[in-house]
N, C-alpha and C positions, 0 to 999 in steps of 0.2 A: 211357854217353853220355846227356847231360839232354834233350831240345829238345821241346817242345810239337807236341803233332800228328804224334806220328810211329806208323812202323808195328811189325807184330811183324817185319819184314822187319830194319825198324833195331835191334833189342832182342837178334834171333840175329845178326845180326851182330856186336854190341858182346860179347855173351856168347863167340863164337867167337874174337872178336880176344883174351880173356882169356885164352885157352887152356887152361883149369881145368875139364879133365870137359866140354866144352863140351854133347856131345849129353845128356849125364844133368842136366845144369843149365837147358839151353835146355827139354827135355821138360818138364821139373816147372814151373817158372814157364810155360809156355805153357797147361799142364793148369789150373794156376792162377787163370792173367787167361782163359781161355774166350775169349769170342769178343768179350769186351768192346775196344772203341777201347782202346788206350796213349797217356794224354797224355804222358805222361813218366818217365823212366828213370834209374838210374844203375847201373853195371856196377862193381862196386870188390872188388879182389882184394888179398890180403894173407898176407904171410909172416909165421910167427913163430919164434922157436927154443924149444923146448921140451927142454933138458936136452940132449941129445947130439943132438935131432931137428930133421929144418927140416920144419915143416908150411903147408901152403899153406889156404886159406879164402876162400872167393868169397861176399860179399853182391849179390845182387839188387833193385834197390826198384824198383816199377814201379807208378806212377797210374792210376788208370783216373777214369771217369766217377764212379766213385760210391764204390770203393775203396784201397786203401792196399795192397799187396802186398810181404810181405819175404820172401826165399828166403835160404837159408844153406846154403851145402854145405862140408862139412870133409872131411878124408882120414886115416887112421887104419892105422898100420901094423900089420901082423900082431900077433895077440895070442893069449892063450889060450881067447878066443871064437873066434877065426876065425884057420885057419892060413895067409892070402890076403892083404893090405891089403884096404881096403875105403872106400868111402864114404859118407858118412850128406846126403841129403837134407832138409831141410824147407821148407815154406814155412806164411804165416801172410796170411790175408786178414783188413782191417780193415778196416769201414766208415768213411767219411770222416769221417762226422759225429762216432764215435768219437774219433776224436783230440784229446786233450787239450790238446798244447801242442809246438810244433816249435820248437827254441830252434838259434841257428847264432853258433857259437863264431871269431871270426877273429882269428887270429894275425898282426900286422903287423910288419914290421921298421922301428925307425926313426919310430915314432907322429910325432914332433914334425914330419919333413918331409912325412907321408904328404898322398898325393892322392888325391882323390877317382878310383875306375875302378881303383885299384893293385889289382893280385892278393895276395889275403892269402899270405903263406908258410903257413899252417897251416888247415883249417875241421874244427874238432865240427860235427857235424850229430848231434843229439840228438832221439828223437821217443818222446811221450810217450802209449800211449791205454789205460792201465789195466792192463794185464794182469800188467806187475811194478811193483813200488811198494817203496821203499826206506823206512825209516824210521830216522828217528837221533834216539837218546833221550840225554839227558842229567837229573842231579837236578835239579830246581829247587830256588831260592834268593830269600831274602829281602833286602834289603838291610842286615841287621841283620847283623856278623861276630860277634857270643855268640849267637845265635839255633841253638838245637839244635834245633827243631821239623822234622818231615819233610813237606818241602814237595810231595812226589809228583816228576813228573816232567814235561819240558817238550821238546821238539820238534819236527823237522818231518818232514812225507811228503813225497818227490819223485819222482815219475813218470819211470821208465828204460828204458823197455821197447827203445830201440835206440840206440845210440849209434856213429855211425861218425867215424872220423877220417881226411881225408885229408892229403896234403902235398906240395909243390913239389919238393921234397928226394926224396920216396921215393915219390912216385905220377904227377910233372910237373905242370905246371903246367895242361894240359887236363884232368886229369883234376880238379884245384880250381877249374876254374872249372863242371864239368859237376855237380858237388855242391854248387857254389852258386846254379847253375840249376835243380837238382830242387828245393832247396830252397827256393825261392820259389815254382812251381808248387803243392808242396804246402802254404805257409803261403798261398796264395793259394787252393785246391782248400777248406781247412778255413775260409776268412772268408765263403767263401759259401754262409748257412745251408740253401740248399735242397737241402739233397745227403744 
């Protein structure tokens, strides 16, 4: 759940309404944000199938005053590491200022009647502060076609470091509107430089 000014009261509770490991998910991100204020939150849990497996994965993003916080917990069935399932933990503190660029992808039905206020059926929330960077190379070229000189190479870098997807279809429509309220808190948290 997004809303400004909330507490860690509201943040275990959105983690427990997930139902995904709640006490080992709520622990770590609490460890995390310390003792700092929570302006804002988003709780987003997701299934996937992997080959014969359905595997479940909970993101956490949590604003603070001065930081960015991502948690990610996966579940992992028995293997020949460990004869148990098990679960992997992490989280990741970003300084505000860090943050490169927060781009929010919205998916509309029907562009041509949309209104303003509509709920997207779909939002990317993409956030970008350095830590992975993609690169995509291609030859360069001249505009000469007999030109066999080796022009080197030409591309671009784009900043990936989180990418979540949610949707009206497979997440409800509270939960796209609560990713589109973090998501302004935090392109709003990064416009202002004194953080």
């Amino acid at each position: 759940m997004a809303k400004t000014s909330t507490t860690t009261q509201g943040l275990r509770a959105a983690i427990e309404r997930s139902g995904y490991y709640p006490a080992l998910v709520a622990e770590a991100v609490e460890a995390a944000v310390g003792g700092e204020p929570i302006r804002s939150y988003l709780v987003h849990q997701e299934t996937t199938f992997d080959q014969n497996e359905v595997r479940r994965h909970v993101t956490v993003l949590v604003l603070t005053d001065h930081r960015f916080i991502v948690s990610h917990t996966d579940e992992q069935a028995a293997d020949s590491t460990s004869p148990t399932p098990y679960a992997t933990t992490s989280t990741e503190s970003v300084k505000i200022g860090r943050i490169s660029s927060v781009v929010v992808s919205r998916v509309v039905a029907n562009p041509e009647s949309y209104k303003p206020g509509t709920l997207p059926r779909e939002v990317v929330l993409t956030i970008g502060w350095g830590a992975v960077s993609r690169i995509d190379l291609e030859p360069a070229a001249c505009g000469d076609p007999n030109c066999e000189a080796d022009h080197g190479y030409t591309g671009n870098t784009t900043a990936d470091d989180l990418s979540l997807r949610v949707s009206e279809a497979g997440d409800g429509p509270e939960t796209v509107r609560e990713a589109l309220a973090f998501a302004q808190s935090l392109s709003e948290a990064t416009a202002d430089t004194t953080r």
